[in-house]
N, C-alpha and C positions, 0 to 999 in steps of 0.2 A: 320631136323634131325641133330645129334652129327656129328661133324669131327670125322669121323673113326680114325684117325692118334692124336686127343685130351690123352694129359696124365692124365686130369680130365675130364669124361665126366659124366656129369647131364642132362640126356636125360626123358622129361615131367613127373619131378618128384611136384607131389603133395602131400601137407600134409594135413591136417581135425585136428582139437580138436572138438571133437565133433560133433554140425552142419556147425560148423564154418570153412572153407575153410582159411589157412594159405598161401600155396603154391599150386600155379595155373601153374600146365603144365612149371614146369621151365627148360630151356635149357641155357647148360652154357661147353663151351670149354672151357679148359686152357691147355696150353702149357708148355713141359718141362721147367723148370726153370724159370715160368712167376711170375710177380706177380700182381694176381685181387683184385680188391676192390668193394668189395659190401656195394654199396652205395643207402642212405634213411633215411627217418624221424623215428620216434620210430614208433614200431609198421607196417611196410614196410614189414618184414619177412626174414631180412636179417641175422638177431642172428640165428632162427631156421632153414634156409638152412644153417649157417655154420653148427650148431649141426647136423643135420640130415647128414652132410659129416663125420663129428665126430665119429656119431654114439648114441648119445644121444637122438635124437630124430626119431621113427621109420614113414618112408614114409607111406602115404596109399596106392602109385602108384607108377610108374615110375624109374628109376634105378641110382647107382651112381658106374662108373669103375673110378680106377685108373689103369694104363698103359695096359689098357686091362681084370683088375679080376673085377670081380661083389664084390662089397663091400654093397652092398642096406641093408642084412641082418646079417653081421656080428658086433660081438660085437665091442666097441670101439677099444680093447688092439691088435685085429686081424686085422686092419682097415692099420695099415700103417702109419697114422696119429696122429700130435702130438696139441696141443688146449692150445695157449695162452689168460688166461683169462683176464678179465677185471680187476676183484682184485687182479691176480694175482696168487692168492693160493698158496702160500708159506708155510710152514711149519714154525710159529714162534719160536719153541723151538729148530730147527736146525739150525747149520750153513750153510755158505755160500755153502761149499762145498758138504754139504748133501741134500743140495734143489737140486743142481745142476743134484747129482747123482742118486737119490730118484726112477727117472721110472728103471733106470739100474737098480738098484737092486729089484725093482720088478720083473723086467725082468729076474733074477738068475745070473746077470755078474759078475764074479769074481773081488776080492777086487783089485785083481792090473789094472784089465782093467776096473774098475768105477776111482780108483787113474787116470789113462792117461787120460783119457776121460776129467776127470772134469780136470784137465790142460789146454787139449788142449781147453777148454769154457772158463777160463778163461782166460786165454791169447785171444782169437778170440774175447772176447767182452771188453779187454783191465781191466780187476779185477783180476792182478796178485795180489798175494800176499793176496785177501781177502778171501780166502780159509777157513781158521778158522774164522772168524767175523760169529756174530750171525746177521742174516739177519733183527732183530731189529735193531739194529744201520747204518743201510745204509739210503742213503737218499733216495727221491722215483725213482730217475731216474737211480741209483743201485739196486734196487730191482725189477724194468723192466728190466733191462741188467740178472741179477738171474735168471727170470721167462725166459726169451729167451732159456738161455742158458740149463736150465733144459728144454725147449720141442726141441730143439738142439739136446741133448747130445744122443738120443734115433736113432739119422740118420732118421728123420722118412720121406715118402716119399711125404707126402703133410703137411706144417705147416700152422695150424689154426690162426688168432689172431683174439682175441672181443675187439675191442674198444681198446686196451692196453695201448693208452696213454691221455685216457680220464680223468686220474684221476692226472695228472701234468701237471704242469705250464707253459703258455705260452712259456717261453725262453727255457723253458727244451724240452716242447715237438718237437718244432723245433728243438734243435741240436738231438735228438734221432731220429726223425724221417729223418734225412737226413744219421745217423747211421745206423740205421737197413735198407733202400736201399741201400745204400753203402756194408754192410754186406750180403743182399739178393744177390745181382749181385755178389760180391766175390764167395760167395760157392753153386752159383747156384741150390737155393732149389724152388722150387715149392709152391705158397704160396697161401693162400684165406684172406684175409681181412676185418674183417666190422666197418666199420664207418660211423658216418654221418654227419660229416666235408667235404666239397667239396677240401677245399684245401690241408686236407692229402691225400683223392684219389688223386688231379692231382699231387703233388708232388711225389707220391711212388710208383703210380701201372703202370704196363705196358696197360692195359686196365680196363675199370669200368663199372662194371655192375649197373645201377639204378634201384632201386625197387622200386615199390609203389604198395599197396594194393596185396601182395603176388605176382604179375606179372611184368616179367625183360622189362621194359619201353626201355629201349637200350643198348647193350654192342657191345663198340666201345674203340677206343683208348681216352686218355684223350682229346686229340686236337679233335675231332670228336665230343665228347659228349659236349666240352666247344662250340664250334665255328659251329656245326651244329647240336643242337639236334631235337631228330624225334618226339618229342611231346611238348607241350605246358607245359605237367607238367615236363620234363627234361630242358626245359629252366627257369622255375619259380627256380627249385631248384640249377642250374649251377651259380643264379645267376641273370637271365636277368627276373628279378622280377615287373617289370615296363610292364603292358600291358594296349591296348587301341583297342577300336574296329576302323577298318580304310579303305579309301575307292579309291583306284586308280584312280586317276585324271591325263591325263597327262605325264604317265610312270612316276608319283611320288606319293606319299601317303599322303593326308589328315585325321583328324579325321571324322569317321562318322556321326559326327556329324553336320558337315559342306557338307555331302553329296548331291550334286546336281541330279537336277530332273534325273529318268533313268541312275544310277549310277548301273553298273554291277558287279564291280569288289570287293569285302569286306573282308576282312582277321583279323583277331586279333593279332596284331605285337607287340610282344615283344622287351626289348631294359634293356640294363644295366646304372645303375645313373651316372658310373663312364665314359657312351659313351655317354654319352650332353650333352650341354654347356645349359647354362643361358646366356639370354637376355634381354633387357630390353623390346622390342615388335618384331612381327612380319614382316620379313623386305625380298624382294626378292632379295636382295644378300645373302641370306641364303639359300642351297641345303639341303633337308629333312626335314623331319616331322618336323611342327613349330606346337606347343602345347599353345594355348596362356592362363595365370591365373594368379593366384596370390599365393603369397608365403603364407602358411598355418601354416608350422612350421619350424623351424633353429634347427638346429642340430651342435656343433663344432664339429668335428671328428680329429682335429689335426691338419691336415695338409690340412686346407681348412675347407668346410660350408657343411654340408648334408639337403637342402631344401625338404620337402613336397610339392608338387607345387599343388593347385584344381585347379580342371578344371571343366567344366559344365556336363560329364558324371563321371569321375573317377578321384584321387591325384595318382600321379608319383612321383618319388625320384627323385634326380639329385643333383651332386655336384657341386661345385663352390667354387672360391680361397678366392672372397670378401663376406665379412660382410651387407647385406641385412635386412632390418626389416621385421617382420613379417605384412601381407597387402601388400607387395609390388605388384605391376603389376609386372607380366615377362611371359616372354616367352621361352619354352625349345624347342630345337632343335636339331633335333635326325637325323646326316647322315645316306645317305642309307646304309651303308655299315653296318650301327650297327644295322640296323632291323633284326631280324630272324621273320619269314612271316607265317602264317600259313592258308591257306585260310579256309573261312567259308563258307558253304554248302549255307546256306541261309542269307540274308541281316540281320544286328541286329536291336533289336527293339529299336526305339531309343524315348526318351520321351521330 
């Protein structure tokens, strides 16, 4: 069940198109002034729980309060809530200032408190003086700053964003996105998130929610979901993309493929490329999984080598600083510390 004391509670709300189940029984607290990320691949169900908070999209079960009011069945404009889109939605034939003010005067606010208003947005998102610019001539990471500032300008009590910095450029999106957390924690607004960038959730949200197949897989703090996720599929997508079936020897872990007669123990252990080293073979002054094969494919990535390593069950990733040909013999080597362990029911079948 919801934290009673949640300022967003999403208590087993499901959605249907049709026969199609979207959203399975989803429970999701959020906290005054928090900001979550709902995080997943396309298709996850993360866009239509935001919508369905919005209001755009109507539940077939389950409920959605803000601070306490049932919101499940009201229209969007009653909801509280303000929905930064993906494209943005701007109004091309107005200017800066009229995008800004646009819900306001839907809203009926008079001319001189849409004038402050849109002031006080512009100045908070640092676009003094673009007031009159037609919101064609901005660049895109001025016309994100626009789109904020017009679902802003409404004070709304929970702020939506889809994707919003999807559609700009590396350098940009990084200084925006350490902006709009900076900006979030300043004015203390209450936010929902969707992305499905791992590294804009751990950089922005206070907690992340991960979706897959309509169902919240884990919501935890960033550090939680990076460093102990509770499924197999929250660690393939955090990142620790490298799995192996493996078989406890020793208070250490082997591949199971190497599993000796009456081997009890069997787990599928995940590991990240960037937590093992490359060696040349299998050597016992090495502590942890030793993967012995040969290099498959090279990859440069910059700063360093991104190897394909085969192995006789499955190929691993794994970085390294030196230049390697492909066919090499090596061996990857994975400390315990960088396994996340997931035990398996029954032994794999190993060919």
């Amino acid at each position: 069940m919801i934290d009673l004391a949640s300022y967003l509670a999403i208590d087993a709300l499901c959605v249907d198109y049709a026969a199609t189940r979207v959203l399975d029984r989803i429970h999701l607290d959020v906290q005054r002034g928090e900001l979550v990320a709902l995080l997943g691949s396309s298709g996850c169900g993360k866009t239509t729980l935001l919508r369905s908070i919005a209001g755009f999209v109507t539940p077939t079960s389950g409920s959605i309060r803000i601070a306490g009011r049932d919101i499940t069945r009201l229209p969007p404009e009653k909801r509280g809530t303000a929905m930064m889109f993906q494209s943005y939605a701007l109004w091309p034939h107005m200017s800066v200032a009229a995008n800004i003010g646009y819900g306001l005067r839907m809203r009926g606010a008079s001319k001189q408190a849409i004038a402050t208003r849109v002031e006080e947005m512009l100045h908070l998102l640092k676009l003094d003086g673009f007031g009159p610019r037609p919101v064609t001539q901005l660049s895109g990471g001025q016309r994100q700053r626009v789109a904020l500032g017009r679902a802003l300008a409404i004070n709304p009590d929970v702020l939506l964003l889809d994707e919003p910095m999807s559609n700009l450029d590396y350098k940009v999106r990084i200084e925006l996105r350490h902006e709009l957390r900076a900006l979030q924690q300043r004015i203390g607004i209450t936010a929902v998130y969707v992305t499905h960038d791992r590294e804009e959730a751990l950089t922005l949200a206070d907690r992340i929610a991960v979706l897959d197949v309509g169902r919240v897989e884990q919501f935890a703090s960033p550090q939680e979901v990076f460093h102990r996720p509770a499924s197999a599929f929250v660690a393939g997508f955090m990142g620790a993309d490298n799995a192996i079936d493996a078989v406890r020897v020793n208070g250490g872990w082997q591949p199971a493929t190497a599993a000796p007669a009456g081997a009890g123990e069997f787990a599928r252990v995940h590991f990240r490329s960037d937590a093992a080293r490359l060696v040349p073979a299998p050597s016992s002054r090495d502590a942890g999984l030793q993967l012995a094969g040969t290099i498959a494919q090279t990859q440069y990535v910059g700063q360093g080598y991104r190897y394909r390593v085969r192995l006789p069950a499955s190929d691993v990733w794994v970085h390294a600083p030196d230049c390697l040909p492909e066919g090499t013999a090596a061996c990857v080597v994975v400390p315990p510390e960088a396994l996340i362990v997931f035990p398996l029911q029954q032994p794999p079948r190993i060919s």
